[in-house]
N, C-alpha and C positions, 0 to 999 in steps of 0.2 A: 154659153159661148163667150169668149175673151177675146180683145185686141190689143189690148195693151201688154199682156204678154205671153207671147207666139211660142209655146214653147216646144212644139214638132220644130217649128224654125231655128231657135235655140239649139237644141242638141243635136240639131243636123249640120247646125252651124259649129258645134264644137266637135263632131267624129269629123269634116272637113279638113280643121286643120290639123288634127292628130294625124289624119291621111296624109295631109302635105306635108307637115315634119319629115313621116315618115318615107315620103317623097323622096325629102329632100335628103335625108341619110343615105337612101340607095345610091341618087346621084352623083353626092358624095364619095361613096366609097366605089361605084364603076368609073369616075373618073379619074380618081387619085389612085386606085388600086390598091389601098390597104381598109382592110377591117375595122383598123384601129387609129385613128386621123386624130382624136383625143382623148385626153384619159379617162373623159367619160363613158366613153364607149366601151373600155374595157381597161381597169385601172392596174388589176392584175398582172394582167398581159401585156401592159406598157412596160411597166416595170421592170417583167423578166425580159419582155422583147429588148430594152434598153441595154440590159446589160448584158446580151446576146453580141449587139450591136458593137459595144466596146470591144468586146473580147475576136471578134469577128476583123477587124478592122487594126486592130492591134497582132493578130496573126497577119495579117496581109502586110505589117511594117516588118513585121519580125522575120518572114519570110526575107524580104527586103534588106534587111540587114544581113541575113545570110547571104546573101547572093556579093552585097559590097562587101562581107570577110572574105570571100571567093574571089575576089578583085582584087583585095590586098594580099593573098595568099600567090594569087598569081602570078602577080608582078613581082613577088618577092624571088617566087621559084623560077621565074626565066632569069632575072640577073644570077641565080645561081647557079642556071645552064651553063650561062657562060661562065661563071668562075672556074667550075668544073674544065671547061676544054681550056682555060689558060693553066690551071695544075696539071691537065695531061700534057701541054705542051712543055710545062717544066720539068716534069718526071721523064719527057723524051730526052730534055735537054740535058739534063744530069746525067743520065746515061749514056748519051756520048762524053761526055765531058771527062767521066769515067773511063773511057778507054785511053790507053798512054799512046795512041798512035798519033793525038793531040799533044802540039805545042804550047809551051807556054801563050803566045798570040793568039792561037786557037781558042785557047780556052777565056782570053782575054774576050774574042769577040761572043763567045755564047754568055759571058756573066753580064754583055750589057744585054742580053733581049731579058738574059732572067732578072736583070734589073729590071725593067721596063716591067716586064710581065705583073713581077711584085708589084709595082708601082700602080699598076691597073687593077689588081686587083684589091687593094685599100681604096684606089677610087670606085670600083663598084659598091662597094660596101659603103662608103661615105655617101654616094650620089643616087639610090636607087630610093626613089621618095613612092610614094601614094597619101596622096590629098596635104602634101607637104610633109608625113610624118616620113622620117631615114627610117627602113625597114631593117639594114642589115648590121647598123652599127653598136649593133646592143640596145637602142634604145627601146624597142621593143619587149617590155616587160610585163605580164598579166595585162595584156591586153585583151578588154573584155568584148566581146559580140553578145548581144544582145537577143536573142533568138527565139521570146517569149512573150506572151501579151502581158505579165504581171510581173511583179517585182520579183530581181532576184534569179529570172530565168536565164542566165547568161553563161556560157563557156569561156576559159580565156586561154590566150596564144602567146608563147615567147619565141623570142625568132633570133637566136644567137649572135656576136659578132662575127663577122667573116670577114673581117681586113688578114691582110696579111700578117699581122703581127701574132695575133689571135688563135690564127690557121700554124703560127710558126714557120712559115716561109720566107720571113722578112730577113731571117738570119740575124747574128749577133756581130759577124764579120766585122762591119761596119759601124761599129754603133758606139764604139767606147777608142779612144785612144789612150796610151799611155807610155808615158817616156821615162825612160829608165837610163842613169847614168847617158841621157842626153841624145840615145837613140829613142825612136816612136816605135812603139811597137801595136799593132792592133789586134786583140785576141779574137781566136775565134769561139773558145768554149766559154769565153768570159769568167776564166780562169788566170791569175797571173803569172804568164814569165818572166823570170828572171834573168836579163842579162847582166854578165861582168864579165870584167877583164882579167886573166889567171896572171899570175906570176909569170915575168918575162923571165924564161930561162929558154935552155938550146942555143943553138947556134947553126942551126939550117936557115934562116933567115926565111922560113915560109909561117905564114899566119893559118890559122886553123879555128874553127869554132865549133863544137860538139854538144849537143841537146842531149839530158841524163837527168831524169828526176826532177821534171818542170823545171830547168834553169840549162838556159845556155850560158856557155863558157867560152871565151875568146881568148886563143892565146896569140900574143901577137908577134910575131918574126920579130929572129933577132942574130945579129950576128957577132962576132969580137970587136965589132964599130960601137955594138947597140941596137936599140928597137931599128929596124929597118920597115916596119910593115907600114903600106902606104894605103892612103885614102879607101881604092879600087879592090884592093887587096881583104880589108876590112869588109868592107860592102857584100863582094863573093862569099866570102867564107859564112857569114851570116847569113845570108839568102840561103844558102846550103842545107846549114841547121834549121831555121827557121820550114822550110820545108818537110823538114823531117820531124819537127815540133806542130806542123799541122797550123803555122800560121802568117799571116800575114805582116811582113815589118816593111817600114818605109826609111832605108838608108839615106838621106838626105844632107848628114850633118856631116859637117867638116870634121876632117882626123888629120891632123901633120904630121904623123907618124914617129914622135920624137922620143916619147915615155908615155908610162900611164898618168902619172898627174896633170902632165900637158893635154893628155889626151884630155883628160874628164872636164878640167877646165875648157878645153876649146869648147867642145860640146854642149858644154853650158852655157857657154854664150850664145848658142844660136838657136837654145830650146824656140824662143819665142818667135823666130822667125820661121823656125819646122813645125811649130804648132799653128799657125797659120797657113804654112803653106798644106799641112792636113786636111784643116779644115777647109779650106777651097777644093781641095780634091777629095773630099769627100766622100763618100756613097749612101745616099739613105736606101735602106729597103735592098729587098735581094739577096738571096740564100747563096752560101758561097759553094761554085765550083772553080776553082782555083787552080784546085790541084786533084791530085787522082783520089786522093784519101777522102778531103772534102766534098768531091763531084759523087764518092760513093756511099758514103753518111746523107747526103741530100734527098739520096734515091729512097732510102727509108720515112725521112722527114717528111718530102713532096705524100708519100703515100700516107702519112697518118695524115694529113690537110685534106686527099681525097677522102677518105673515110667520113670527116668530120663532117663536109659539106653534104657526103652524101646523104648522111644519118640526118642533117637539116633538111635536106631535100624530102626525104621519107619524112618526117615527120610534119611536116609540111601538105605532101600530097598524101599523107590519110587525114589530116584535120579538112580538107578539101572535101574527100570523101564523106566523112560525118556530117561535113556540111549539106553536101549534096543532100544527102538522106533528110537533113533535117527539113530542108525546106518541102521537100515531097511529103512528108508528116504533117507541118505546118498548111501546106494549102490543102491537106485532106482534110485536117481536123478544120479549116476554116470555110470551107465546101460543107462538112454535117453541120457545122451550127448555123451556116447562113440559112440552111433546108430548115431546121429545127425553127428558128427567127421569122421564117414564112410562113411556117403553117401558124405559128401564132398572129403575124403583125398582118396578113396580106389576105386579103377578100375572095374566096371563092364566087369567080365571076359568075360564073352559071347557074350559081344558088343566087346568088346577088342579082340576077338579073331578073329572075322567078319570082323575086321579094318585089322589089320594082314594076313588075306589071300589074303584081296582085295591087299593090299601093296606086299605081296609076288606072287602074276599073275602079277602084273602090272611093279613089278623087273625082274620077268623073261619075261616078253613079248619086256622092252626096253632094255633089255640085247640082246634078237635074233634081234631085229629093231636096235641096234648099230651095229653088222653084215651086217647087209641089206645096212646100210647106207656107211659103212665102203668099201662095195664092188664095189660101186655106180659109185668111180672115175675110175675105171678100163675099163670102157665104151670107156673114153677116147685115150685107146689102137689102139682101132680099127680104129677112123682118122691116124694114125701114120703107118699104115700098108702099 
């Protein structure tokens, strides 16, 4: 018999704490709720569970980022709701404007809404922003979403310009001046006509001006005195032609009526003060109905600008559609690997629990067996008696 060393005591004292380790692991993982708390526990299964993890949580952004292309998509297509109902109001407008039961005034006051209208719809395209980026002014190019947990998984989106100039409703009307032997003339095909003065001959003393092979020709009254045709006279007769040439001129310039060289000189004198006075009156923007020819050319033009927007609008609301889909994909496929990631990372409590009671009888049974054992050398008393 030994006292010095107890060795019942000993090994009841080392299955003790093997028992309380393993205690302490149950505890561990019923209070945290994973299996795997460190990578000792399972080193393997950290590793995959890790990059379950990545891949899990990077669908949940990617989803996310679909949802904000859906945002940008949206906003794009309501501004281009309303583009649409201002080209149907233009395409109304031109088609009145087309009918000759309109006056000249008349049709004065429909080209300022369709100015205006132009005008609005350059500012929706310039002003219709998401997170600051302009959606509709072309800047919009391979613009990528992101829709994937790994490199590379990305769709991209261009989103047209849709000002008016773009759509072609801005019109050329307005856009170019150009003065020719000292009259302004403003094309409207942005084509040049030609104005000149014919040969003073006759003696009806009436002025005449005749559009024939892109060039009008003025001839100016004249009688056995000489040129008689006045200021007023000039001005008519070219508004005449010029309407029948499909275009716009602004009479402005002085004529004294005396000959052609006086004529051409006067008018050259005051190019620079009828050029300014153009420019002040102006027009930016806005498809010309003017006149009946022009109001009916419009009605063609206004409908290829609706096509175009609608074809954006379509393509638009199916990238939407893809989208939707995608993200439905996205939190399915991030829904199976999150399951897949728990059954590796995450503790079956009810097995776990089972482990834990066996470990806590089996703590308290070498806890009372270290007593037993502990008492054991006292034996040795009773030789000594």
């Amino acid at each position: 018999m030994r006292i010095n060393n107890n060795m019942m005591a000993m090994n009841t004292h080392r299955q003790l704490g093997i028992n309380n380790t393993a205690t302490s692991k149950s505890l561990e993982k019923l209070s945290s709720g994973f299996r795997i708390n460190r990578a000792g526990d399972d080193a393997a299964g950290l590793a995959i569970s890790e990059k379950m993890r990545a891949q899990v949580r990077g669908l949940n952004m990617a989803s996310k980022n679909a949802q904000d292309g859906i945002s940008l998509i949206q906003t794009a297509e309501g501004a281009l709701t309303e583009s649409h109902s201002i080209l149907q109001r233009m395409r109304e407008l031109a088609v009145q404007s087309a009918n000759d039961t309109n006056v000249e005034v008349d049709r004065g006051e429909i080209q300022k809404e369709m100015d205006q209208l132009s005008s609005e719809l350059t500012r929706i395209a310039n002003d219709t922003e998401f997170n600051t980026q302009t959606l509709l002014n072309g800047d919009i190019k391979d613009t990528k979403f992101h829709i994937g947990a790994n490199e590379g998984q990305n769709i991209s989106l261009s989103i047209g310009a849709m000002d008016a100039k773009t759509l072609g409703v801005d019109g050329t009307a307005y856009t170019e001046t150009k003065v020719i032997d000292g009259i302004n003339v403003t094309n409207m095909s942005d084509v040049a006509v030609k104005i000149k003065f014919a040969e003073e001959t006759g003696t009806t003393g009436k002025t005449t001006a005749k559009f024939e092979s892109g060039e009008i020709t003025i001839t100016l009254g004249k009688d056995g005195t000489g040129v008689v045709a006045t200021n007023d006279e000039v001005k008519a007769a070219l508004e005449t032609a010029a309407k029948e040439a499909g275009v716009v001129v602004s009479t402005d310039d002085t004529f004294d009526g005396t000959a052609k060289t006086t004529a051409t000189a006067s008018t050259t004198a005051v190019d620079a003060a009828a050029k300014a006075e153009d420019a002040a009156n102006s027009r930016e923007g806005g498809i010309d109905v003017s006149t009946q020819k022009a109001a009916d050319k419009a009605i063609t033009v206004i409908n290829n600008a609706v096509e175009t927007v609608s074809t954006e609008r379509s393509k638009l609301g199916a990238m939407q559609n893809r989208l939707e889909h995608t993200i439905k994909n996205l939190d399915n496929t991030s829904e199976n690997l999150q399951a897949a990631e728990s059954r590796i990372r995450d503790v079956d409590m009810a097995k776990e629990m089972m482990e834990f009671t066996k470990q806590n009888i089996l703590q308290q049974a070498a806890t009372a067996m270290l007593a037993q054992a502990n008492q054991a050398p006292q034996t040795v008393l009773q030789l000594l008696r």
